[in-house]
PASEBA-1860 file (N, C-alpha, C; in nm, 3 decimals):
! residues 72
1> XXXXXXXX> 0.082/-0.119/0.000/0.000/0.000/0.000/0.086/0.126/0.000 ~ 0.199/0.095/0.052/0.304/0.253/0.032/0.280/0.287/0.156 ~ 0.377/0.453/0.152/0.342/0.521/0.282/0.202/0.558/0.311 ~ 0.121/0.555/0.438/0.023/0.586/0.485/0.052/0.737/0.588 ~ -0.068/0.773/0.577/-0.089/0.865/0.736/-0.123/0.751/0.812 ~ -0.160/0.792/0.944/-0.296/0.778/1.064/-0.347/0.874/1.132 ~ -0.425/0.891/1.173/-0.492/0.956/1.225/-0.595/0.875/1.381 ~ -0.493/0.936/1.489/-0.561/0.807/1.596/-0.708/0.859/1.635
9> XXXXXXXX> -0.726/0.991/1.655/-0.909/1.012/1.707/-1.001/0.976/1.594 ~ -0.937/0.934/1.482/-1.035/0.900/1.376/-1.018/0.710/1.348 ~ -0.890/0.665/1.429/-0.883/0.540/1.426/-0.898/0.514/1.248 ~ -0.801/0.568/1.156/-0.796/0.574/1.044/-0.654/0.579/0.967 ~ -0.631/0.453/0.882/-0.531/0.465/0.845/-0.564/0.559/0.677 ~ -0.455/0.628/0.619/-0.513/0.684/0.465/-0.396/0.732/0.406 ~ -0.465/0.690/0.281/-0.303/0.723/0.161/-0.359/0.818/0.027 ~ -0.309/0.882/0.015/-0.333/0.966/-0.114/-0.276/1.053/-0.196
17> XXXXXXXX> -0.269/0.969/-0.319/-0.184/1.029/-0.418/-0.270/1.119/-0.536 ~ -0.214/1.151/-0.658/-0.234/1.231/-0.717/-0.420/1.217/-0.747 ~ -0.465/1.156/-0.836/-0.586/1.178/-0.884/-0.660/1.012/-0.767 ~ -0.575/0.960/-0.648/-0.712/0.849/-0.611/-0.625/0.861/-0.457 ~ -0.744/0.738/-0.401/-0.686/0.768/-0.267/-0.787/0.632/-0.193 ~ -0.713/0.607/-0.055/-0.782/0.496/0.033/-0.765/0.496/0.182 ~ -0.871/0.489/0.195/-0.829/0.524/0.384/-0.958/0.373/0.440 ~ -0.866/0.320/0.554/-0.901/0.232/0.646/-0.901/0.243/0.779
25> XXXXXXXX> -1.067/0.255/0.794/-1.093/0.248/0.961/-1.177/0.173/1.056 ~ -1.097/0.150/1.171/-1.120/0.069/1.292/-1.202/0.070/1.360 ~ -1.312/-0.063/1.350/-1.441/0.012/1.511/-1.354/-0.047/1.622 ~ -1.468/-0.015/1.703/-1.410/-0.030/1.860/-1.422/-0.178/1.854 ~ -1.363/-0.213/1.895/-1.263/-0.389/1.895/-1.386/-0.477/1.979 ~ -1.363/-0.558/1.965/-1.529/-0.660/2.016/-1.429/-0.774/2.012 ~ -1.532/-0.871/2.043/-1.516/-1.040/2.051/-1.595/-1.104/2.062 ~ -1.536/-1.203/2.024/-1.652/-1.335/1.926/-1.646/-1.446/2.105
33> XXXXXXXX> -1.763/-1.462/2.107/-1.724/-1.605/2.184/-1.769/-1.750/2.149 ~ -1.717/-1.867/2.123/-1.753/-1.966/2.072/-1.688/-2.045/2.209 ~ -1.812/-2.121/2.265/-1.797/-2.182/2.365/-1.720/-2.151/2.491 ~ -1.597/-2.163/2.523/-1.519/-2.140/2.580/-1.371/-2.059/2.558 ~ -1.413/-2.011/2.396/-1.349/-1.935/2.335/-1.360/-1.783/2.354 ~ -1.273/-1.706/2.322/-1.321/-1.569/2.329/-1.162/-1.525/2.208 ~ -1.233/-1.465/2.113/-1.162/-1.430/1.993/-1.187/-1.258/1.972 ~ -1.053/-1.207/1.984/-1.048/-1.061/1.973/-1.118/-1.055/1.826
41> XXXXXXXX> -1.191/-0.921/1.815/-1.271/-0.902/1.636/-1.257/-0.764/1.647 ~ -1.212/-0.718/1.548/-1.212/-0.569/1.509/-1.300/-0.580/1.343 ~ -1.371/-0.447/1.332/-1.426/-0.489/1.197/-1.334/-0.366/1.112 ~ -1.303/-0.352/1.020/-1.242/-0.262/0.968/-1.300/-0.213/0.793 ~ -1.290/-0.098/0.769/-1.412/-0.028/0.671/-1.270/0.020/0.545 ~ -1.275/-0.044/0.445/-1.199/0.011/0.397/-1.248/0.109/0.242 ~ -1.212/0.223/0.242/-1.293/0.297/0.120/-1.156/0.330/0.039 ~ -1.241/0.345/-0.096/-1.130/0.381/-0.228/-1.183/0.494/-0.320
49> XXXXXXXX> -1.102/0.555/-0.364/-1.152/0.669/-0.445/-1.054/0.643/-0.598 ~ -1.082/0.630/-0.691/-1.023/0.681/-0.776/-0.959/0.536/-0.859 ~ -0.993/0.436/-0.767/-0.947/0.289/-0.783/-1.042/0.244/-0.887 ~ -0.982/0.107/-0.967/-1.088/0.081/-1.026/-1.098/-0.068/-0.973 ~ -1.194/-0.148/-0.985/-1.259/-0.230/-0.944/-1.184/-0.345/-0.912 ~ -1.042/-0.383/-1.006/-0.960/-0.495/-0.998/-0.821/-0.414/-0.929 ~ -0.813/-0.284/-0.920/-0.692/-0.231/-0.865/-0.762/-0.231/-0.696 ~ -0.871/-0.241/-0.684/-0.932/-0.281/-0.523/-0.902/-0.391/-0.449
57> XXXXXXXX> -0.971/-0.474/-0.574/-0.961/-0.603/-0.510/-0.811/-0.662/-0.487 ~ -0.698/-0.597/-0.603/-0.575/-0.658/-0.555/-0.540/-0.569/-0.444 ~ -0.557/-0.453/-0.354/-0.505/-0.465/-0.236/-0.572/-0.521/-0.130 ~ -0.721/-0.511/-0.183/-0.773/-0.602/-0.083/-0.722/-0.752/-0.084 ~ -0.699/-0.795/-0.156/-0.574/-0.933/-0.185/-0.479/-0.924/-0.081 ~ -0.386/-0.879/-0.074/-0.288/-0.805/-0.027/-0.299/-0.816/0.125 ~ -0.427/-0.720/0.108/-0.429/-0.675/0.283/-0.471/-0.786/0.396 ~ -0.557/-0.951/0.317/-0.610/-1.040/0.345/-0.510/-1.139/0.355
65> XXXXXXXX> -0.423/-1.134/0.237/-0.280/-1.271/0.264/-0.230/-1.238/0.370 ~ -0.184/-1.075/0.414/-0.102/-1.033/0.512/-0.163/-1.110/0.651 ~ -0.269/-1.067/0.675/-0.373/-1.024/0.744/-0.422/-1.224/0.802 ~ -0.418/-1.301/0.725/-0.445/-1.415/0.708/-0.425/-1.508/0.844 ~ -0.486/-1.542/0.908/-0.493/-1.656/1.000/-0.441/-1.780/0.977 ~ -0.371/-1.884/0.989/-0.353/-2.035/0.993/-0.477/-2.063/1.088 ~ -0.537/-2.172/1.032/-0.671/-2.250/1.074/-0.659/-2.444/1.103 ~ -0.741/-2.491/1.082/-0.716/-2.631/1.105/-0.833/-2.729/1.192
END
């Protein structure tokens, strides 16, 4: 994604270059409980300007491999 700002009272990360731009932000953090489980959950909102539809989805690609859990 390149260099970013943040912005912490907006809990917002954002990048913007010449003619587009994308900023990602954080709700207030929750958790899942499954039985005896308790799983940190943040939901996160990510918006695009100027992107086109497959230049989205590959950082959303990106941000999901990173981002990615091992399961089993």
């Amino acid at each position: 994604m390149g260099p970013y700002d943040y912005d912490p009272a907006r809990r917002e990360f954002s990048h913007a270059e010449a003619e587009r731009s994308w900023s990602l932000t954080l709700a207030d953090a929750g958790e899942r409980r499954i039985a005896q489980w308790h799983i940190a959950l943040t939901e996160v909102t990510f918006r695009f300007c100027g992107y086109g539809e497959s230049e989205a989805e590959a950082v959303l690609g990106k941000f999901f491999a990173h981002f990615q859990r091992g399961g089993g």
